[in-house]
N, C-alpha and C positions, 0 to 999 in steps of 0.2 A: 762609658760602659756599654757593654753592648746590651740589647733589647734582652727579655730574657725569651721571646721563641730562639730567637740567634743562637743565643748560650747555649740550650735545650740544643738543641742540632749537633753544635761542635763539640756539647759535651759526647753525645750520642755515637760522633764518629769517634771521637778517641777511645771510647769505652770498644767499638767493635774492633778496632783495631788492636788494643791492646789484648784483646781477649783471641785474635787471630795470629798476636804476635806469642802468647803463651801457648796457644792451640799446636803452633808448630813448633816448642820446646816441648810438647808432651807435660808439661806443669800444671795437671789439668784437678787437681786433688780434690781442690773446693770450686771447682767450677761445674756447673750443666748448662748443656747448650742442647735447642733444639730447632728443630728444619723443618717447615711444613708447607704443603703444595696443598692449594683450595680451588674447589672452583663453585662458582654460584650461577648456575641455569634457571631463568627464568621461563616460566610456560604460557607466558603473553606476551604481544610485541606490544615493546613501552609506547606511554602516549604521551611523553615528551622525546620520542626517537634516541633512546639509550640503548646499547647493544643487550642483547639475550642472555649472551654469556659472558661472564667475567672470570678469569682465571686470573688466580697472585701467587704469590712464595713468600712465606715470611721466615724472618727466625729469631730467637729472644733467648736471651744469657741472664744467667742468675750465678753469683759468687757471693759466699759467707765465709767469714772468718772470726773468730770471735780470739780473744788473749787478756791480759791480765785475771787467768782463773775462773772467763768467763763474765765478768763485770763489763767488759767492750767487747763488741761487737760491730759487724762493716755488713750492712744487706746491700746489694745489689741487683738491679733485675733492668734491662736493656732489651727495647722492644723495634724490630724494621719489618714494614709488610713495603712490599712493591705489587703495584696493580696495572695492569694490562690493558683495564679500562676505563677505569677513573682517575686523572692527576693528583685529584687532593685525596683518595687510598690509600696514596702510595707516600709513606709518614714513617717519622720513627717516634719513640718516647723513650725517654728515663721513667720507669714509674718506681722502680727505689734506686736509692743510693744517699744510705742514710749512718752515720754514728749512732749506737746504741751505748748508752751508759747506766746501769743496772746497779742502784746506791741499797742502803738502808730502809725500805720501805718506800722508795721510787727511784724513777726513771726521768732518764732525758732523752731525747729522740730531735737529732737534727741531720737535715736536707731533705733532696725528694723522696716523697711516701706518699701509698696509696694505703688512707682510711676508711675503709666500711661503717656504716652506722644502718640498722635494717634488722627485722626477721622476718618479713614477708615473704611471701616467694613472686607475684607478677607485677609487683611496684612496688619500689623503694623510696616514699614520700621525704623521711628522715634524711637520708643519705647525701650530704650536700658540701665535704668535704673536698673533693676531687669534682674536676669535671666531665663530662660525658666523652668521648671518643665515639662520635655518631659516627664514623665511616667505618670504623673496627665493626661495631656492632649497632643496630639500633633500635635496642630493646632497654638501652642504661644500664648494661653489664660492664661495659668494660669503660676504663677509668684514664684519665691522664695523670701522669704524676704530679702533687705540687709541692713546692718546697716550704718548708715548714719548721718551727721550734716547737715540741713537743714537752710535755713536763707533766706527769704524772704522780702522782699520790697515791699508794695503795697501802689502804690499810681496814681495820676492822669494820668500819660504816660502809664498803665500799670502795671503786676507785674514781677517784675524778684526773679529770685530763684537759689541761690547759694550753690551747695553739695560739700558735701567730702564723698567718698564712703570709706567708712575704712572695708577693706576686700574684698577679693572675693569668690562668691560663684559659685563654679563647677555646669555644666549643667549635669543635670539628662541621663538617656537614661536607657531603659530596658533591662532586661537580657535576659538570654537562653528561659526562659517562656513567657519572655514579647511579644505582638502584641498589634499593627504592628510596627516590627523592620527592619531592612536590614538585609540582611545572615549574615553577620559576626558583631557580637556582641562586641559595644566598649567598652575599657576597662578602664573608669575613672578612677580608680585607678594610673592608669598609665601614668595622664596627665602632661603633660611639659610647660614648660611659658619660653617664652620669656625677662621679666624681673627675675632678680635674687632673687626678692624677692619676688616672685611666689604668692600665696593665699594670701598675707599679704599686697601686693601692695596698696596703697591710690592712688584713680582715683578722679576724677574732674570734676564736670559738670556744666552748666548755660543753662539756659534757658529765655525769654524773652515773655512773652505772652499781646495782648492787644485785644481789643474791640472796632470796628469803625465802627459805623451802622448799617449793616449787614452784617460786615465781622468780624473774627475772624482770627486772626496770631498769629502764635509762632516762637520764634529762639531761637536754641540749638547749643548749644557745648557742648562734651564727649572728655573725653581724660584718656587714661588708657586703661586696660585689657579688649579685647574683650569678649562679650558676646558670640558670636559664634566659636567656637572652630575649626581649619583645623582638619580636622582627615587625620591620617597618619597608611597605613597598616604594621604591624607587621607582618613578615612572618614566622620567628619560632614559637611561642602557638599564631596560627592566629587570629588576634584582630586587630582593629583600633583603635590607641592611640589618644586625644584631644589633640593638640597643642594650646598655646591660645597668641598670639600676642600682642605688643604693637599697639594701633588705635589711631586715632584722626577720629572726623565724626563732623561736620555740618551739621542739621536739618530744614527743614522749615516745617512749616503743615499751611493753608488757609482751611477756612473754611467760603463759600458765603449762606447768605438765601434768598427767593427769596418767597414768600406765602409760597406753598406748595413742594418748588425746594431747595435742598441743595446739592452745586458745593464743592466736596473737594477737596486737593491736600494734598501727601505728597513727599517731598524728602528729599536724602541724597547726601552726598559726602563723601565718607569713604577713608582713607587711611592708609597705616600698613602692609594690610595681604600681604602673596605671592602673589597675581597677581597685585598688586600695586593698585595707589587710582582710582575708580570709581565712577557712579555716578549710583541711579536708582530711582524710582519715583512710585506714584499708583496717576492715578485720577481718580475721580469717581463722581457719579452725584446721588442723590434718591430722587422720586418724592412721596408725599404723599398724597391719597385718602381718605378721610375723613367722617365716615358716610357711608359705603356701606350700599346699598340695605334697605337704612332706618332701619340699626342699631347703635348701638354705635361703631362698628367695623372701625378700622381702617388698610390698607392695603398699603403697601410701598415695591415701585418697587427700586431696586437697580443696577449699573452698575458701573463696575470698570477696568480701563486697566494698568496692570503689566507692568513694564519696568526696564530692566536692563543691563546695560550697557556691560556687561560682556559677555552676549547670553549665547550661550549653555557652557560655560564655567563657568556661575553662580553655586551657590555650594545650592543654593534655587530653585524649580521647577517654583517656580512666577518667572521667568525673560519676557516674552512676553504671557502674557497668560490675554483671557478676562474671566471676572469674572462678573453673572450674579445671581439677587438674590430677593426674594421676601419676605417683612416682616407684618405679619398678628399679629395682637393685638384686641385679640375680645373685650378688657376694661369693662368684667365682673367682678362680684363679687370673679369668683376665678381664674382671673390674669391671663389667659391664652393667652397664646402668642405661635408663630411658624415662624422661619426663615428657608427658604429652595434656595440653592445655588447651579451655577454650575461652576466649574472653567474649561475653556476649553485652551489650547495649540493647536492654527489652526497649528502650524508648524506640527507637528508628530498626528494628533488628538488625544491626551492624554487629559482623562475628568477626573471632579472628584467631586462628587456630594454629597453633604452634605445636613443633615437635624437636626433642633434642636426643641424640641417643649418640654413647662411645662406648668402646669395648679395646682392650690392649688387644694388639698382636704381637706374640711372641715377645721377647725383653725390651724391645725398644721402638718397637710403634704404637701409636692409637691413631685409630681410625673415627672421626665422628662425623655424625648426619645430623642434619640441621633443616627443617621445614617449614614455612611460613607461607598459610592461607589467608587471603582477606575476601569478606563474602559483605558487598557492601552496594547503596548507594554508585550511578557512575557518576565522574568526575564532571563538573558543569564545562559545557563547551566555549564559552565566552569567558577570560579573565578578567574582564570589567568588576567581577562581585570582589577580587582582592583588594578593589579600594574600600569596600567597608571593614572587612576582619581577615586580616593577610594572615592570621591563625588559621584557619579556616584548610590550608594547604596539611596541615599537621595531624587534620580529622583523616577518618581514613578512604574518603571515598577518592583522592588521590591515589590510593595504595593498589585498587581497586584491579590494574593491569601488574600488580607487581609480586604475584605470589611466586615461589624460588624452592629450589632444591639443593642446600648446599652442600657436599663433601669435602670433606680435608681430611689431610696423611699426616701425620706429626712423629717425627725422628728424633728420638733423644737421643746423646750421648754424651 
């Protein structure tokens, strides 16, 4: 059998090809396809010698079909970026390509899919379904797809939702080109598990969600191969190898409405990795103003406090850190929206200031701009201190030459 990244890839080329082979019969009915040109300028020279500037092109297919009346259903979504400057950028994924069966009061849901769990907005503690795609994005937006049996229950107490994750998929990270990385480049290839049956493992999840007035709750259970990898320093051809543990985690996420006020909460309880089980949490509050200044604009004030049990031994920079954020939706004609955030660390003043803003142009473009400051700590000169806490690369005083301006054009048709 082959490996499942292998599968993943060969799936991924017959999927673009078949979609370039209907492309050019014009059979395009339930298909969209879109083209986008990026580029990401940096306004520091790296201090592991990564180029300035990185320009890619990606482009990503989504096809739905649904028959029997609706009862089945085919999701499809097929993901290729190529990178100019990074080798491991330049990736593809299946993040769906899944059967939908739609019965008497549930669902079945099998192959690859991408599941959300979260209402936060600047960490997504709950969310452990999929794994990260750090080179896509590395902020824990975007997702790999995993392949899964889904089986759902919906009915009057709520819905519950039962997986089997059959496989796992290794987390991304960028190479020698890639920014923004840590100085020393890890080496996925290289990764170790904990269970013996490593990539191939079958993990376990439930979930529990309902709807009570104005409140919204979930409960989760994960049990299986973590998402989050320890990295371990390699000292002979220097590298940080992924270790990837056995976990269990318990999830809550609340969610209050209130007119214009939404009260959220998320936590965890993990247990498995080296520092044993812990707890950490985000609450947050966003108020919304409706109609500014006698337009259709609407404006939303955000506020979120990190917590993490672990403190400065957390292997995430969110462990105590407030997070302050404002979200603009001008509800024109071409969609134009802007979130702009600052996450600060009162302990050490370590800031880190993001901005996201897209607007359509005319039927079949959007344009969006992407900003990332980091105002921090410099990076210590001597890597001798990675033999105590090779985490340590992941705080941000690494990041510290790697603030960016990125734009991207995106083509639907």
């Amino acid at each position: 059998m082959l490996p499942l990244r292998q599968f993943c890839r060969h799936l991924l080329r017959l999927t673009l090809i078949g979609c370039a082979v209907l492309h050019s019969m014009s059979v395009l009915a339930e298909w969209d396809f879109e083209l986008g040109i990026e580029d990401r300028y940096f306004l520091q020279d790296s201090a592991y010698g990564a180029p300035d500037n990185a320009a890619s092109v990606s482009g990503r297919v989504k096809y739905g079909h649904e028959w029997n009346d609706g009862a089945d259903l085919l999701d499809v979504e097929a993901f290729y970026r190529w990178s100019e400057a990074d080798d491991e950028r330049t990736h593809g994924d299946i993040q769906d390509l899944a059967w939908i069966h739609v019965g008497d009061q549930w669902e079945f849901r099998g192959g690859i899919r991408t599941v959300f769990w979260g209402v936060t907005e600047f960490q997504h503690l709950v969310d452990i379904i999929n794994q990260a795609d750090t080179v896509e994005r590395n902020d824990g937006e975007a997702r790999l797809g995993q392949p899964m049996l889904n089986f759902s229950l919906v009915r009057d107490w709520g819905i519950l939702d039962l997986f089997a994750l059959i496989g796992f998929r290794e987390r991304t990270f960028p190479g020698e080109g890639g920014r923004p990385r840590s100085p020393v480049v890890v080496d996925g290839d290289a990764a170790t598990y904990e269970s013996g049956d490593e990539e191939k493992h079958i993990d376990f999840a439930a979930r529990w969600s309902g709807s009570f007035d104005s409140w919204e709750v979930a409960l989760s259970y994960f049990g299986g191969t973590s998402r989050d990898p320890e990295l371990n320093l390699r000292t002979g051809e220097l590298a940080l190898v992924p270790f990837y543990p056995q976990i269990e985690q318990v999830g809550l996420e609340t969610q209050f409405t209130h007119e214009m006020w939404l009260w959220k909460l998320e936590a965890i309880s993990r247990g498995g990795m080296s520092d044993g089980r812990y707890a950490a949490s985000v609450f947050g509050v966003e108020y919304t103003f409706e109609g500014v200044f006698d337009t259709a604009a609407d404006i939303g004030l955000i506020t979120e406090y990190n917590w993490d049990e672990r403190g400065d031994d957390a292997t995430a920079y969110l462990n105590h850190d407030v997070a302050v954020g404002t979200r603009l939706a001008f509800n024109d004609e071409f969609s134009t929206d802007l979130i702009a955030g600052l996450i600060y660390d009162h302990r050490n003043n370590e800031r880190v200031w993001t901005l996201e803003a897209n607007r359509r142009l005319g039927q079949s473009f959007t344009l969006s701009v992407e900003m990332l400051f980091f105002s921090s700590r410099k990076p210590p000169e001597s890597l001798a201190w990675l033999v105590e806490d090779a985490y340590r690369i992941y705080l941000l005083a690494p990041n510290s030459h790697d603030d960016y301006l990125q734009v991207e054009l995106v083509y639907y048709f």
